[in-house]
N, CA, C and O atoms as CSV, one atom per row, in Angstrom:
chain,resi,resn,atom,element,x,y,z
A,1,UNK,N,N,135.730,-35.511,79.126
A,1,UNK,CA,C,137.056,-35.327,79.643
A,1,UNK,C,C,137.045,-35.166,81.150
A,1,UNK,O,O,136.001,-35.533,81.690
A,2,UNK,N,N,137.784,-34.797,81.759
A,2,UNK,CA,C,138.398,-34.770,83.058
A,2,UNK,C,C,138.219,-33.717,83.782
A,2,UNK,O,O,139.260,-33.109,84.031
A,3,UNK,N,N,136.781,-33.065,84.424
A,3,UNK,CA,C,135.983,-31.493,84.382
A,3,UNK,C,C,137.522,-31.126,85.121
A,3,UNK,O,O,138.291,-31.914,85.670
A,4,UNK,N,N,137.650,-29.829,84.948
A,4,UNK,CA,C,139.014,-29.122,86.314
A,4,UNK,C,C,137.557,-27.807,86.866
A,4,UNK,O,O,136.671,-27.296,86.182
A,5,UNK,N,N,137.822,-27.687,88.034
A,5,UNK,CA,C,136.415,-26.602,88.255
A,5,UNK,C,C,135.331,-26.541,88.739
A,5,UNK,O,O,134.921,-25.613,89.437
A,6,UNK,N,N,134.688,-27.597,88.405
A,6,UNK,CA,C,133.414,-28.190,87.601
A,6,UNK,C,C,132.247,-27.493,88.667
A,6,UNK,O,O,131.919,-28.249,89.581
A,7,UNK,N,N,131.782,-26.543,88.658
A,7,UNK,CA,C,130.700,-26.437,89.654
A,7,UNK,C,C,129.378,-27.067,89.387
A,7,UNK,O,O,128.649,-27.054,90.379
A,8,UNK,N,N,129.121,-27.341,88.853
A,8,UNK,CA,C,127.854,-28.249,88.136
A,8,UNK,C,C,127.753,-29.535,89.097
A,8,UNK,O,O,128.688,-30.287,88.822
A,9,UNK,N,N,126.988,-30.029,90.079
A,9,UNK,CA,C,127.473,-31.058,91.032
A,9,UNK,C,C,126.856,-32.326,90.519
A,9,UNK,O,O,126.931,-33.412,91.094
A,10,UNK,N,N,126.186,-32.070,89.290
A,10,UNK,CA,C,125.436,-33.670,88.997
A,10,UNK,C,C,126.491,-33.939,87.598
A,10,UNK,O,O,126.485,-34.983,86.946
A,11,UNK,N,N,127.286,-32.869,87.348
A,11,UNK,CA,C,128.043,-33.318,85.740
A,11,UNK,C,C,129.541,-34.001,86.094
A,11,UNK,O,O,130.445,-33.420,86.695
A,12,UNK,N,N,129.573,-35.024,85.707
A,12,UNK,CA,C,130.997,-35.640,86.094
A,12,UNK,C,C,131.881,-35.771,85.033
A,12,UNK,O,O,131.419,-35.465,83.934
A,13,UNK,N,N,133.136,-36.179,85.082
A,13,UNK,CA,C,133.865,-36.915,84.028
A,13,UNK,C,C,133.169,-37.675,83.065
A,13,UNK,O,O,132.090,-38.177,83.380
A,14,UNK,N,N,133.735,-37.864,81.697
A,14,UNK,CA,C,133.274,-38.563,80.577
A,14,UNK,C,C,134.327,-38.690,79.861
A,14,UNK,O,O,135.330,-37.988,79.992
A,15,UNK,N,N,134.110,-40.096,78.598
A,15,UNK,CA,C,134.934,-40.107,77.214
A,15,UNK,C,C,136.513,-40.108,77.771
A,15,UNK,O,O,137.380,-39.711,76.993
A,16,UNK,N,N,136.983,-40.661,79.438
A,16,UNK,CA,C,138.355,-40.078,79.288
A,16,UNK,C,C,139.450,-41.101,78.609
A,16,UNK,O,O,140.675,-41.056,78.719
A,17,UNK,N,N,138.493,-42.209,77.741
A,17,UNK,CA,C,139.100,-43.394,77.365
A,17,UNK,C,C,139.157,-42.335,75.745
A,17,UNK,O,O,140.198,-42.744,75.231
A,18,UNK,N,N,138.842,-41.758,75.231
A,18,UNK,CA,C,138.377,-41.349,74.011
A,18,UNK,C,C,139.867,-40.882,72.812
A,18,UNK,O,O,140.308,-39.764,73.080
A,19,UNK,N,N,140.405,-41.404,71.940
A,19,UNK,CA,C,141.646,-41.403,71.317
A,19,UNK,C,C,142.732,-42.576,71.588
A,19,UNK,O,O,143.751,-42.944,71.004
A,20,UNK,N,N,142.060,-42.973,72.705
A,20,UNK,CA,C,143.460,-43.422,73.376
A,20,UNK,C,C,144.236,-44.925,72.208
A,20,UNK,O,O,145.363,-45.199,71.796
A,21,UNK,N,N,142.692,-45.605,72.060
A,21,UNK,CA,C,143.817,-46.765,70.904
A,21,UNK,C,C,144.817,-45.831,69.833
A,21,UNK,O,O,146.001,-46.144,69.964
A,22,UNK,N,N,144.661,-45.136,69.171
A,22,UNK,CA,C,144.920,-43.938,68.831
A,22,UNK,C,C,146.474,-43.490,69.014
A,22,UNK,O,O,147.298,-42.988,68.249
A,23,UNK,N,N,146.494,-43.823,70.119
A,23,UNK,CA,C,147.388,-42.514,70.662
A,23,UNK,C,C,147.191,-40.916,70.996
A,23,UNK,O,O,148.108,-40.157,71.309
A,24,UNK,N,N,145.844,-40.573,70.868
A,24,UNK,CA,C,145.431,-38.972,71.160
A,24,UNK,C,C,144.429,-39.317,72.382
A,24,UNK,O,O,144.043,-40.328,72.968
A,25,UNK,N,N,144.242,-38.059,72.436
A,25,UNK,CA,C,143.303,-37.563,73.890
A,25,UNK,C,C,142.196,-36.572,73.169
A,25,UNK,O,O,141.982,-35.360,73.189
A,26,UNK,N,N,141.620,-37.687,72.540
A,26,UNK,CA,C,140.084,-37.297,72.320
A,26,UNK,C,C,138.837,-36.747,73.567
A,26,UNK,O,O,137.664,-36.392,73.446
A,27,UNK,N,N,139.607,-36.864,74.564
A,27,UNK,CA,C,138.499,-36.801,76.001
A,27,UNK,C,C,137.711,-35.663,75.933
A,27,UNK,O,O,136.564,-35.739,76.373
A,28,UNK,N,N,138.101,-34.655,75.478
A,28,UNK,CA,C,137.269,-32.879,75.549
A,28,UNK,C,C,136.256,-33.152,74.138
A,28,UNK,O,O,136.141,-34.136,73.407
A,29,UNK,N,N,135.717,-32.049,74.134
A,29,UNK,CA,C,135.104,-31.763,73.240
A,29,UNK,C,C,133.424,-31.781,73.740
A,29,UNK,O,O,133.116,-32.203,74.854
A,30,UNK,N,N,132.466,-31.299,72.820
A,30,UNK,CA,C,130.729,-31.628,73.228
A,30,UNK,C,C,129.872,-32.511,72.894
A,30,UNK,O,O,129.508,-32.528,71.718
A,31,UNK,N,N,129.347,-33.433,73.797
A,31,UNK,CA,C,128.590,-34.050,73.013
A,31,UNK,C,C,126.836,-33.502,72.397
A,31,UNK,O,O,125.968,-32.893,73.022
A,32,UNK,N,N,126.828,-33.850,71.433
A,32,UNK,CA,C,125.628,-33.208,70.731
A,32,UNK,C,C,124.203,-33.907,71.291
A,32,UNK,O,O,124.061,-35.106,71.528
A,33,UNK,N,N,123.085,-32.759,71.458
A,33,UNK,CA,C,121.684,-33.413,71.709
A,33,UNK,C,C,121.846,-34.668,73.089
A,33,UNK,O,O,120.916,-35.449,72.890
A,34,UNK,N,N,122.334,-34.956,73.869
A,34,UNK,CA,C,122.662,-35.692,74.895
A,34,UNK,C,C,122.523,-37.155,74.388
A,34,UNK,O,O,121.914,-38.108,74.873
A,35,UNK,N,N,123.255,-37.042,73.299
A,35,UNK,CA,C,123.361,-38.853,72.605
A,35,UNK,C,C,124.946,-39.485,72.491
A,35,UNK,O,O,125.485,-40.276,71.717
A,36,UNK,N,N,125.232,-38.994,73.243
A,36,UNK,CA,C,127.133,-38.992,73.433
A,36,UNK,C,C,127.437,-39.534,72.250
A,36,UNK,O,O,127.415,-40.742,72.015
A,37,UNK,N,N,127.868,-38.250,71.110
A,37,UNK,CA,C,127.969,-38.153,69.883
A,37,UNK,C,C,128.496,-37.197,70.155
A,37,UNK,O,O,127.995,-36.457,71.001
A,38,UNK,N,N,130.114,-36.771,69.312
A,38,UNK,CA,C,130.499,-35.709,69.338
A,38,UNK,C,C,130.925,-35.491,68.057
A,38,UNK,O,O,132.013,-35.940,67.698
A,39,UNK,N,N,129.827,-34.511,66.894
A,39,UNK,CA,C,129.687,-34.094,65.946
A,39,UNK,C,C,130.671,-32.808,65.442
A,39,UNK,O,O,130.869,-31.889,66.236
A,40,UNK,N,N,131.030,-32.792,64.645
A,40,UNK,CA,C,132.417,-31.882,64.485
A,40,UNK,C,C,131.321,-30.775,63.582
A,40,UNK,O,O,131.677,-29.599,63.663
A,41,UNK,N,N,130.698,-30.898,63.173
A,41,UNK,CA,C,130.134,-29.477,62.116
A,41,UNK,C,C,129.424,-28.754,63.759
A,41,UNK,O,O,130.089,-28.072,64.539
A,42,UNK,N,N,128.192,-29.079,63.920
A,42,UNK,CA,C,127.736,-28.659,65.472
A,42,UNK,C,C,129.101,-28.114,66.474
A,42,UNK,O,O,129.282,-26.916,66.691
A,43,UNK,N,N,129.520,-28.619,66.733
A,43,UNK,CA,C,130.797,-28.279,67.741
A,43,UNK,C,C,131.676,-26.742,67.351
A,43,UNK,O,O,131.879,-25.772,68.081
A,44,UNK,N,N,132.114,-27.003,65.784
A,44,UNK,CA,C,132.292,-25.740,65.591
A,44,UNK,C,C,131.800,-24.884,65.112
A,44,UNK,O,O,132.407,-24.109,64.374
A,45,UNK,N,N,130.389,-24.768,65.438
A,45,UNK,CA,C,129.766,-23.728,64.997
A,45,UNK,C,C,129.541,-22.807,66.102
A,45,UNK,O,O,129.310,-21.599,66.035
A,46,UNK,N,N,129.676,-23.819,67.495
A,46,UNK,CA,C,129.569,-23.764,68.714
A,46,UNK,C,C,130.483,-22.674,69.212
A,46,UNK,O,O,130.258,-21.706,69.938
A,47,UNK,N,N,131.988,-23.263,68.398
A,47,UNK,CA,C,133.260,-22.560,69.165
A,47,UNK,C,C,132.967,-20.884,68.363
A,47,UNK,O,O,133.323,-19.806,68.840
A,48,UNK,N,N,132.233,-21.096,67.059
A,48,UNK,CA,C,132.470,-19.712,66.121
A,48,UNK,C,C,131.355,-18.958,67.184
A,48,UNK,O,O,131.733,-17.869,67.618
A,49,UNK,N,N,130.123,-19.406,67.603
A,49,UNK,CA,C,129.089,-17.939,68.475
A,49,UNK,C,C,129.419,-17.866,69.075
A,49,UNK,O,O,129.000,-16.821,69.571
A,50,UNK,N,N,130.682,-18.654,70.191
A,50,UNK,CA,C,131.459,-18.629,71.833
A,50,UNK,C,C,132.395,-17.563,70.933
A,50,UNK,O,O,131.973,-16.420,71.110
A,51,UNK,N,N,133.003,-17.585,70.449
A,51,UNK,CA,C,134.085,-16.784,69.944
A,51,UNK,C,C,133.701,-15.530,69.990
A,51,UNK,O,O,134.195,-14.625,70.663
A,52,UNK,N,N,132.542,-15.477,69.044
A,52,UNK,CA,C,131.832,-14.033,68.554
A,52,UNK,C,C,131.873,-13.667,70.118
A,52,UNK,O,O,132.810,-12.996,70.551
A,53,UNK,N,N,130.858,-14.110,70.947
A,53,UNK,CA,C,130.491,-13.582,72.095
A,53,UNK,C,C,131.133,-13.041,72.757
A,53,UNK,O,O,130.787,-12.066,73.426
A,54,UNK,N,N,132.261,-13.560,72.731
A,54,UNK,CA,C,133.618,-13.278,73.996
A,54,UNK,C,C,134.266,-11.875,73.485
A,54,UNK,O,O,134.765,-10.948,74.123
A,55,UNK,N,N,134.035,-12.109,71.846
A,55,UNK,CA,C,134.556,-10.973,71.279
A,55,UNK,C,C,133.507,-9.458,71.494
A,55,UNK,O,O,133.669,-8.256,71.704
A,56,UNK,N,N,132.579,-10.268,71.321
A,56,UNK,CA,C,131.508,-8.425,71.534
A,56,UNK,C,C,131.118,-8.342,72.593
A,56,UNK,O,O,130.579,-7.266,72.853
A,57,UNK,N,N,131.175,-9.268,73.583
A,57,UNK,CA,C,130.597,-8.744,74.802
A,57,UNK,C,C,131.468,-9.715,76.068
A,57,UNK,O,O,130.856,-10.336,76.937
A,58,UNK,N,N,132.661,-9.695,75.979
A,58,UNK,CA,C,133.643,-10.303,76.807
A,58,UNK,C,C,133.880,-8.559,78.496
A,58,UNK,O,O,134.173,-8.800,79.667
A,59,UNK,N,N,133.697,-7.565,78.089
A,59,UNK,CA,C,133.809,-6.767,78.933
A,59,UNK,C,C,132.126,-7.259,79.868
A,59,UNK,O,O,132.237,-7.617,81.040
A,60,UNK,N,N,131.453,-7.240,79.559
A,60,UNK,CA,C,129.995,-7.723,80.141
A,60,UNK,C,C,130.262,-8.932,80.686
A,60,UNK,O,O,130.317,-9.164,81.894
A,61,UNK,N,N,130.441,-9.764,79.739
A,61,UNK,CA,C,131.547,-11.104,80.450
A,61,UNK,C,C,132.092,-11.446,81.645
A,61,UNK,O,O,132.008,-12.439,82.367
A,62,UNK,N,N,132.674,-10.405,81.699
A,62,UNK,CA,C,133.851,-9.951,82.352
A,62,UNK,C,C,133.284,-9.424,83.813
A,62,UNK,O,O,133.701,-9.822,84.901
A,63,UNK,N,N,132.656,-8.833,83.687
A,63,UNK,CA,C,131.863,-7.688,84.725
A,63,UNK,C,C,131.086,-8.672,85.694
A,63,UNK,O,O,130.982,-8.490,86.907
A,64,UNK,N,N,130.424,-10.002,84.818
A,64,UNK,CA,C,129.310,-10.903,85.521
A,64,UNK,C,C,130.294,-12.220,85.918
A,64,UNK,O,O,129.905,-13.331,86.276
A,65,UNK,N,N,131.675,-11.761,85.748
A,65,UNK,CA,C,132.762,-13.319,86.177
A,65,UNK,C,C,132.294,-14.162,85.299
A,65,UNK,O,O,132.530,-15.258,85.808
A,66,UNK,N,N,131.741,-14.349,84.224
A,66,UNK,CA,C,131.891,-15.735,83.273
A,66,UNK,C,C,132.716,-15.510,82.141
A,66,UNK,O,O,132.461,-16.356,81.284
A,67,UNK,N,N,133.782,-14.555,81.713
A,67,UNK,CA,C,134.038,-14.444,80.775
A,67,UNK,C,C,135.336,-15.754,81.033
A,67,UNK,O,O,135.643,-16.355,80.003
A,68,UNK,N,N,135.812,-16.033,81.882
A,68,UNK,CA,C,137.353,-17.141,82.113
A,68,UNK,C,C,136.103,-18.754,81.895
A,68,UNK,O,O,136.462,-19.740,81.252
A,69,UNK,N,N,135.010,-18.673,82.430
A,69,UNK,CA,C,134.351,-20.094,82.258
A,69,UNK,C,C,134.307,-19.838,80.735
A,69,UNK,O,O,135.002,-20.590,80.052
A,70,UNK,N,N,133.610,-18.910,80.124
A,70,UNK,CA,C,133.093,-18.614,78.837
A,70,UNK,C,C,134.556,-19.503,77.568
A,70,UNK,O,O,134.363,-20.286,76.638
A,71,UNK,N,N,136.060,-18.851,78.170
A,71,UNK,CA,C,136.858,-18.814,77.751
A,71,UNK,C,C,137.414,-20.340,77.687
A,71,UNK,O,O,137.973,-20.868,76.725
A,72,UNK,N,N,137.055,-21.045,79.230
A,72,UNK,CA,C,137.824,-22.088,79.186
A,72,UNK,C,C,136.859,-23.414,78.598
A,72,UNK,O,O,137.322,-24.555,78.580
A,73,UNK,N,N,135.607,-23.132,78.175
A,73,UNK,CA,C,134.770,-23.642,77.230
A,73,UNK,C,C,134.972,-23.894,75.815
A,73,UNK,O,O,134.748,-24.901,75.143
A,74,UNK,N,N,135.562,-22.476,75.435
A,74,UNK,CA,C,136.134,-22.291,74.041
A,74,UNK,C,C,137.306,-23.470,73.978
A,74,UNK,O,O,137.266,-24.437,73.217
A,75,UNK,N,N,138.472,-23.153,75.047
A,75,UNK,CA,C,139.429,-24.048,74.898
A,75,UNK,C,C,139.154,-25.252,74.572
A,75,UNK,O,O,139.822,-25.950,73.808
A,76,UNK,N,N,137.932,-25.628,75.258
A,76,UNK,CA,C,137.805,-27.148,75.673
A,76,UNK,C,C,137.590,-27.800,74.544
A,76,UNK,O,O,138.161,-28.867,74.322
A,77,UNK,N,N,136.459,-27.064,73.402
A,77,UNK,CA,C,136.377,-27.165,72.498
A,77,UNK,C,C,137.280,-27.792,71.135
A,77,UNK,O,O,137.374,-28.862,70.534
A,78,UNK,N,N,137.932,-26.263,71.056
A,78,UNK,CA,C,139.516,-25.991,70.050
A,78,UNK,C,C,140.244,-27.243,70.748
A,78,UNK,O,O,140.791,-27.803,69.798
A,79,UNK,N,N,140.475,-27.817,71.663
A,79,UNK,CA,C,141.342,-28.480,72.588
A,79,UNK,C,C,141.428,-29.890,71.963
A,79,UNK,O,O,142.449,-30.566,71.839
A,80,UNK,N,N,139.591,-30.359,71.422
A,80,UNK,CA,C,139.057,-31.665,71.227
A,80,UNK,C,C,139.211,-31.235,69.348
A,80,UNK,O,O,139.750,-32.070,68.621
A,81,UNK,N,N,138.820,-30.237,68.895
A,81,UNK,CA,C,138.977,-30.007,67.304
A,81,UNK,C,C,140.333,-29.999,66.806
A,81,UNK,O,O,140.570,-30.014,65.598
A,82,UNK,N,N,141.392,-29.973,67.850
A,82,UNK,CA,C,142.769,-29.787,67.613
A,82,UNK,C,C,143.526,-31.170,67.270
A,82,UNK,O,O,144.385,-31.537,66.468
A,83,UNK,N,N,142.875,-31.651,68.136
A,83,UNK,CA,C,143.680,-32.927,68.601
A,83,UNK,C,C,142.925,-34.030,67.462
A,83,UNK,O,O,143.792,-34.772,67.002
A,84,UNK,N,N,142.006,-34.227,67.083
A,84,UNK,CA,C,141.204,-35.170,66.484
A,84,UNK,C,C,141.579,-34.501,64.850
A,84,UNK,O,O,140.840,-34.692,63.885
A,85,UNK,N,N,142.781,-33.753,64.794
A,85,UNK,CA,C,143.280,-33.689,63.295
A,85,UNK,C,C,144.653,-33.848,63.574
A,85,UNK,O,O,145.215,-32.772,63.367
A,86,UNK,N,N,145.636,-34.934,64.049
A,86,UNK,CA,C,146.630,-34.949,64.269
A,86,UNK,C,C,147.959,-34.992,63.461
A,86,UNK,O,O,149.108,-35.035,63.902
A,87,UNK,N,N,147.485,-34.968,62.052
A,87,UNK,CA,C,148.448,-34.575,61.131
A,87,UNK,C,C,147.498,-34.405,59.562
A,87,UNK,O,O,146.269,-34.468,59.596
A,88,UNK,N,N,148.148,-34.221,58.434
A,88,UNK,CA,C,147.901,-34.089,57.099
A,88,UNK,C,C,146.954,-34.816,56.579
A,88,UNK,O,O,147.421,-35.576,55.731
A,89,UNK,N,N,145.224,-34.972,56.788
A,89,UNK,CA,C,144.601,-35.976,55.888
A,89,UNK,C,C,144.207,-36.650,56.469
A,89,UNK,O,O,143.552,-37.598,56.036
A,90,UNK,N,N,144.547,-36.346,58.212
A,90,UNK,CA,C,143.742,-37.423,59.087
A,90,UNK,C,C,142.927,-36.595,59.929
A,90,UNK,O,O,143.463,-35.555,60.311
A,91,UNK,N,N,141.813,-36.810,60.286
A,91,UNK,CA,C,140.646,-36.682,60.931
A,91,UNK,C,C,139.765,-37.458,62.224
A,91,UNK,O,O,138.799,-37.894,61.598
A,92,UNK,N,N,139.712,-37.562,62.589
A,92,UNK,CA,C,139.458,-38.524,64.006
A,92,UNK,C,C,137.967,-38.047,63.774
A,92,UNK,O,O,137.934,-36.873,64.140
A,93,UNK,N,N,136.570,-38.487,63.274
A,93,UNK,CA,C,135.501,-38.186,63.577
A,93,UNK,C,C,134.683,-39.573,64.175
A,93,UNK,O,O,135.196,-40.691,64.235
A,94,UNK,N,N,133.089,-39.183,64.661
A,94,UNK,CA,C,132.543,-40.394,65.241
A,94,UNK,C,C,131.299,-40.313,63.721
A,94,UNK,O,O,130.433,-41.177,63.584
């Protein structure tokens, strides 16, 4: 997707074509093992220990300034798992 932020200076944009025949904005989400594959079981297992984390130790988080990156990771996530189920029975996977 389309980094907003991005301090990482070698990581750029990706996938921002991703949904689009579609009609969705598949662009977010992770790709797995660096094989630009974005696996939906992996991904949210991803968002469930980001979750946990933020939840038990978001004040520590917090204290070291990564808890808003921590957070807007999660989004990015939920953002790409959201969208790639766009109604009743449909599923967008690779």
């Amino acid at each position: 997707g389309k980094l907003q932020g991005n301090t990482i200076t070698w990581r750029g944009d990706s996938a921002l074509k991703d949904g689009q025949e579609a009609g969705l904005d598949l662009s977010k989400g992770l790709y797995d093992a660096g094989d630009h594959v974005k696996f939906g079981l992996p991904m949210a297992f991803t968002a469930t220990v980001l979750s946990w984390a933020i939840l038990e130790y978001g004040d520590q988080m917090n204290a070291a300034k990564q808890l808003a990156p921590a957070q807007d990771a999660l989004k990015w996530i939920t953002d790409y798992l959201v969208n790639a189920h766009p109604k009743d029975n449909v599923l967008y996977i690779q």
